[in-house]
MARGUZA-322417 format. One record per atom (N, C-alpha, C, O): residue in three letters; x, y, z. Coordinates in steps of 0.05 Angstrom, whole numbers, plus 5000, padded with zeros to 4 digits. Example, Ala and Ser with C-alpha at 12.3 -4.5 7.8 and 13.67 -1.06 7.14 Angstrom:
# MARGUZA-322417
ALA526448865156ALA524649105156ALA526449345156ALA528549345169SER525749555142SER527349795143SER525850015157SER526850235161
# end
This chain:
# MARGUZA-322417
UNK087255032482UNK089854892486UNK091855102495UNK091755332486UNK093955012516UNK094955202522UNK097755252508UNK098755062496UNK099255502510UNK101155542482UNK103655422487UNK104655522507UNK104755272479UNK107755212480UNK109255242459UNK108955112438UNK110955392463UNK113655382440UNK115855162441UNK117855222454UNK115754912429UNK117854872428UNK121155012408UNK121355132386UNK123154942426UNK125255172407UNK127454862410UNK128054762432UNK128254782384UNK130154582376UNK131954762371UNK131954932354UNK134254672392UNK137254712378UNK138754472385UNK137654282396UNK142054492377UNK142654242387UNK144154062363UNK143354092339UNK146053882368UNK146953792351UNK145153482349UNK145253332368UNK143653412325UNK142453182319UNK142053072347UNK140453202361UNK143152842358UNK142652652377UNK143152742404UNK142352652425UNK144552922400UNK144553042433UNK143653392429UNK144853602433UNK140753332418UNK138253522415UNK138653632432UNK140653552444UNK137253882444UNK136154062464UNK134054162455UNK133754282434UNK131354102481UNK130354202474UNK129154462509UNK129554422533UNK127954682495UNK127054812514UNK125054922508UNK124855012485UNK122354932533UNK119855032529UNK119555272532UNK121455322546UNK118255502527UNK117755732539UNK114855682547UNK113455592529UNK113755742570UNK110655662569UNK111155742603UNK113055692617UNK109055862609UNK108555882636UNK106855752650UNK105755862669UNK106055442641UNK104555362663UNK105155032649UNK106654982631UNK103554862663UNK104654612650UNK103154512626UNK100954582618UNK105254302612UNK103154302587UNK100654252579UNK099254222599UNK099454232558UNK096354132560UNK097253912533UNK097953932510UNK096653662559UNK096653312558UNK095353302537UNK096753232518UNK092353362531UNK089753312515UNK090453292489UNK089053132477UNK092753452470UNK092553312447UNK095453192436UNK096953292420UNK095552902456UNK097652722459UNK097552712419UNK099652802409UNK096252652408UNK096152562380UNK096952782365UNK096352752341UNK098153002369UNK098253142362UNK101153142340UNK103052992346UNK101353262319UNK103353182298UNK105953212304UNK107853052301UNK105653552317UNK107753592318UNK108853562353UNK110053762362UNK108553332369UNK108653262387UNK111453032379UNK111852882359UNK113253082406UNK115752822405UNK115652702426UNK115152762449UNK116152462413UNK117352262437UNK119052012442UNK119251842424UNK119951982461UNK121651792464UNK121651522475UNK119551472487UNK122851372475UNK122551072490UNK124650972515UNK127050992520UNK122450852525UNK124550822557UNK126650552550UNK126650362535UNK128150652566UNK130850392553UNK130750242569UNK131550012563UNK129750302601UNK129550072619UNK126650212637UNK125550422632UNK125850042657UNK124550112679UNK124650452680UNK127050492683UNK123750612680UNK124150962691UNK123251112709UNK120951192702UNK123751152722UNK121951312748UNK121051612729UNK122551762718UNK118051622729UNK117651892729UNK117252092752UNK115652042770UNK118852352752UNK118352412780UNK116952682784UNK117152822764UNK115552782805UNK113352962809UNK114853232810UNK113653442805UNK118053232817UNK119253382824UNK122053312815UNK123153192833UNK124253352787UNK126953242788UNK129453312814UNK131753222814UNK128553452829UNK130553572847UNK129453372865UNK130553462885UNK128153172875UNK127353122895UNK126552782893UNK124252702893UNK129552582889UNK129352352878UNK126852172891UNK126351942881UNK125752242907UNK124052042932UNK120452092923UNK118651962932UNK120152392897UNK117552462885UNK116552242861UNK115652262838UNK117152042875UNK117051852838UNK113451822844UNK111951752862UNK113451922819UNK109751882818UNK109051512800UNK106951382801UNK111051452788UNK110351122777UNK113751052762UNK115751192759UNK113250852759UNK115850762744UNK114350612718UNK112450462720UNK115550682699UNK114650742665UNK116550382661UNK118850302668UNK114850282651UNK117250002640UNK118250042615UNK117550222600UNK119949882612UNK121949862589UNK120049872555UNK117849782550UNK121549982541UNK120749932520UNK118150192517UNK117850202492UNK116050412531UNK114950502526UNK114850682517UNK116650812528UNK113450832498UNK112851082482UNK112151292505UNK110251232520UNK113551532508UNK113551772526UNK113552032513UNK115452132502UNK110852142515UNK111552432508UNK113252582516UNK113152592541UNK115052732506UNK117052952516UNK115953182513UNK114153172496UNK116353372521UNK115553662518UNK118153872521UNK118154032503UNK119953902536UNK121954022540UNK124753882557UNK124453652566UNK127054002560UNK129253822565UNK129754142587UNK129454372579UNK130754062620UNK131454052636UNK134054002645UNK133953872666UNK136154042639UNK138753922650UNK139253692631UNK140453652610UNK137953562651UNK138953182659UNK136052962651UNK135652732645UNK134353232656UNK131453122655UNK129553282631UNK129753522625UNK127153002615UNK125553132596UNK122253202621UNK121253062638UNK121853402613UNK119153442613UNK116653282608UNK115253362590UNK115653002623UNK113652862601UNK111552682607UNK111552592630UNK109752612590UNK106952552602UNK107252252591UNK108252152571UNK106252172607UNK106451832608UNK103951732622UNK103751692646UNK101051662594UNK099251572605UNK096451792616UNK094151742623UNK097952022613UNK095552302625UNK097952352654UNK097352452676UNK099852282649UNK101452292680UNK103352482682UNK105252332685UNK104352782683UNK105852912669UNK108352922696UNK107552892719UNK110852952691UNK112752932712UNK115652902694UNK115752902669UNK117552882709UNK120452912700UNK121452652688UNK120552492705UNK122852482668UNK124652282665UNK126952412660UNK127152642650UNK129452182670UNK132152202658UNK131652132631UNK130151972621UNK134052382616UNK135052392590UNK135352122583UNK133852012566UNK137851982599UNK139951812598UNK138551522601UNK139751302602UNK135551552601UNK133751222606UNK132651252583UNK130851082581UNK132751482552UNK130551422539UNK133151442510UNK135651432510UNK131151472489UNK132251532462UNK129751632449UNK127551572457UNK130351782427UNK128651772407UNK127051682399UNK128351482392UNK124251632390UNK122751462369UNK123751572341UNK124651792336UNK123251342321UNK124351452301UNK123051762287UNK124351952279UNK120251702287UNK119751982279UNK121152272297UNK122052472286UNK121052232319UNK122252442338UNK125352532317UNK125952742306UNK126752282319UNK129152312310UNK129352412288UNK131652492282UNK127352432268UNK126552452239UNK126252782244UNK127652942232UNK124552842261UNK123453132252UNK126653372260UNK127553562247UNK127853212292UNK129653372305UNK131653412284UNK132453642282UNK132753222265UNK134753252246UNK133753402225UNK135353552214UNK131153392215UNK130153632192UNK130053912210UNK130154112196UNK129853942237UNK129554152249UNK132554322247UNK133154542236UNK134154142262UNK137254182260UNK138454182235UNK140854242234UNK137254112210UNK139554142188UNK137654412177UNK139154562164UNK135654502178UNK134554822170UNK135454992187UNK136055212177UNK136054952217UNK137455122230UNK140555232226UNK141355462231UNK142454902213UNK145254942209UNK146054802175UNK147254602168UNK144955002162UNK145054882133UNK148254792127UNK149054602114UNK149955022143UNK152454932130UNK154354642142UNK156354552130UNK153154522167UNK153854342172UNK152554132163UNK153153912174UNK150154122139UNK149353832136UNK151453692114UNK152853812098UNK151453492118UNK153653492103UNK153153272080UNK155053142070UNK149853232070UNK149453082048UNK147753332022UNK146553262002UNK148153552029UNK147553742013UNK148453721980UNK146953681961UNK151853761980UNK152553791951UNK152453431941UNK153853371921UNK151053231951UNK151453031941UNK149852941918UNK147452931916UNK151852881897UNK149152821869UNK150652591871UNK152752491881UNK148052521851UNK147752201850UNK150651941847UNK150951731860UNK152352031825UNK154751931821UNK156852041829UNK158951921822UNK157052241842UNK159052221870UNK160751981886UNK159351911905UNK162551881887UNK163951811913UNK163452071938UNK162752311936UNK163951961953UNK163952071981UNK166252271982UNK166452511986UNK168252061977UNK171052131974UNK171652421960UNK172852621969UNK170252371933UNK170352591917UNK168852821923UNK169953021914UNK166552881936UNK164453031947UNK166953181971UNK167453421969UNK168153011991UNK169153102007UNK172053271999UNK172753502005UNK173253101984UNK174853331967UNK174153581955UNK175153781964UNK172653581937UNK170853851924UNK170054021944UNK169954261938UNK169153921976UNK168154092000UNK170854212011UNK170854452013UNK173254072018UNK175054142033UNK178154082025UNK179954072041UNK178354041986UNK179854141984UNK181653871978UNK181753802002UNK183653601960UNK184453481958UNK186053291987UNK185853051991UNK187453462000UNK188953332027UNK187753292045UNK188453122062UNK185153482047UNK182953432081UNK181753282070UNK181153102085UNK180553252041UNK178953112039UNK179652842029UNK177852692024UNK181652772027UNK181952492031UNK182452372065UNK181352172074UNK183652502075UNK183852522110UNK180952452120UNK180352262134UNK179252632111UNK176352592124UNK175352422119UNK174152322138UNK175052282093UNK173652062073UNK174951772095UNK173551592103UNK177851792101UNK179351552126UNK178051572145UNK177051392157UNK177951812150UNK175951812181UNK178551932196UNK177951992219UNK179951962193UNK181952172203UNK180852462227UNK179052612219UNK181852522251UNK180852692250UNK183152872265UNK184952742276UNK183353152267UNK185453332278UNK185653612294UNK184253802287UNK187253642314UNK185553942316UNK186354172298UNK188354202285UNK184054342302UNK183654482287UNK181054432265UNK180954592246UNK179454242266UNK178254152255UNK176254372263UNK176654492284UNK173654452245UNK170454512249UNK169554312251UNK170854102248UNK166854332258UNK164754102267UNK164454072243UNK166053892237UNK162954162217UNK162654032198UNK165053852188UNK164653602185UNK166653932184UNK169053762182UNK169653422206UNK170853232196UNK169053422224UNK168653262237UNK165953052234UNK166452822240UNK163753102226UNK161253092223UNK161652942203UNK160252742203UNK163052972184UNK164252862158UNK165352662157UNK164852462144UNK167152712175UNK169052432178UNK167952192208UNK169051972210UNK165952262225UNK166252112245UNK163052092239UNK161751922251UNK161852262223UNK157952152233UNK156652342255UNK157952532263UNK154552312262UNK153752402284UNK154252352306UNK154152112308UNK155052472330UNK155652382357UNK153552272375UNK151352372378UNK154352082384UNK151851912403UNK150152232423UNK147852272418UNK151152362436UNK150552582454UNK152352852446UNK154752812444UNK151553082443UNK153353352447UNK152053572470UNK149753662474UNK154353622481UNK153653722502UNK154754072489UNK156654092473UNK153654252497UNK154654532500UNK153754712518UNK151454742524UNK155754842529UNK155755032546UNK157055222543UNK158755222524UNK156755512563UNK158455792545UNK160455812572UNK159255732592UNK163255912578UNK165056002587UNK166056202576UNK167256182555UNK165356512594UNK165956672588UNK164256842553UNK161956872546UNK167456922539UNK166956842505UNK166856642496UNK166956712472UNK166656352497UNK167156142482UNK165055992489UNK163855992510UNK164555872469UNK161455752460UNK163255312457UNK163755202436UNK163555212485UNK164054992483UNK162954752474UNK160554742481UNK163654592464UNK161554362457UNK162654122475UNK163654212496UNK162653852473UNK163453632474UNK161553392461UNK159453272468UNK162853382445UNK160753112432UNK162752902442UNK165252892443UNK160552702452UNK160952422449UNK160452202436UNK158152172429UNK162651972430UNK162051762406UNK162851532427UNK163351562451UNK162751282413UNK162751072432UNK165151122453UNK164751202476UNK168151062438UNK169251012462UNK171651372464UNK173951382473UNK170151612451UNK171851782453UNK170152042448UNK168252072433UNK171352192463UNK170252412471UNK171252662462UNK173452732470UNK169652852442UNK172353072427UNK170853382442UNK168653432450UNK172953502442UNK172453812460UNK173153942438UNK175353902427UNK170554162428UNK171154412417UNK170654652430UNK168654642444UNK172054882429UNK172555162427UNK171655352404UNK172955372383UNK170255442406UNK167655692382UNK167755502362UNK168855602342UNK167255282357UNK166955112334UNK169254952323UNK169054782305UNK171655042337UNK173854912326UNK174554632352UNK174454672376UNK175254322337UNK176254212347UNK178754222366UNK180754212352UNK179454252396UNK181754342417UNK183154092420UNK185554112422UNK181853832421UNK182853562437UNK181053352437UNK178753392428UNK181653092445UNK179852872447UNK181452802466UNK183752882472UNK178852492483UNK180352262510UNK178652082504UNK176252092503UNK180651882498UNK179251582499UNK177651462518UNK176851232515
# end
């Protein structure tokens, strides 16, 4: 079998993933445990080549189970059927196990942002979030309040997971943008800068 590393980083739902492996994957052990994958949300072209929209080797229908192997931009890495080639990100989601493992992956990677850690049993939320950040944020957060100057955990708190997070580096600064349904928040080295509806 040939070696692949997968390396999870990434905030929960807008995962990243990237392969290190120098040749393409080996298909053969689809059953494999620690294998992810996702489901097509509509019709998907898989393609032989992502730079080259006109390489579609089949179109995947709705609703099917797709191995992923690595994330590309825009595009996952993935075998569909013994068929290995490019899909859009933006046509699939998670299976639940996928989603299961990437969030135990991501909360061992970022212990201090999980944010059901100090929770014991008879807790309010409310009160958990106070005891984390303090009587005035943490009633703010518990509303769903949110401000700049905020950390991601602090946000994470009050808004949930973001449907997608995107990051990229400029310069020194380590940018994010997570997105939620109808609003979009921009951070700077971890700290909340702005949101647009």
């Amino acid at each position: 079998m040939k070696n692949i590393l997968v390396l999870l980083t990434g905030i929960i739902t807008g995962c990243w993933f990237s392969v290190s492996a120098q040749e393409t994957p080996d298909t053969s052990s689809a059953g494999n445990e620690d294998a992810y994958y996702v489901v097509t949300l509509s019709g998907t072209r898989l393609f032989e080549d992502m730079e080259n929209l006109s390489s579609v080797l089949m179109i995947i229908p709705a609703s099917e189970k797709v191995r992923i192997y690595s994330e590309f931009g825009d595009y996952y890495l993935a075998e569909y059927k013994g068929v290995s080639g490019y899909i859009r990100i933006d046509q699939t989601r998670f299976t639940e196990e996928t989603e299961k493992k990437v969030q135990e992956a991501w909360a061992r990677e970022h212990p201090e942002e999980v944010s059901h850690q100090e929770v014991s049993g008879d807790s309010t939320r409310e009160e958990i979030l106070v005891k984390r950040y303090g009587r005035e944020m943490g009633e703010k957060i518990a509303r769903g309040a949110i401000w700049r100057g905020m950390n991601r955990s602090m946000v994470y708190d009050s808004w949930g997971k973001p449907l997608n997070v995107d990051r990229y580096h400029e310069l020194d600064k380590t940018m994010e943008v997570w997105s939620y349904r109808n609003v979009t928040l921009y951070f700077e080295n971890g700290e909340l800068k702005n949101w647009r509806k």
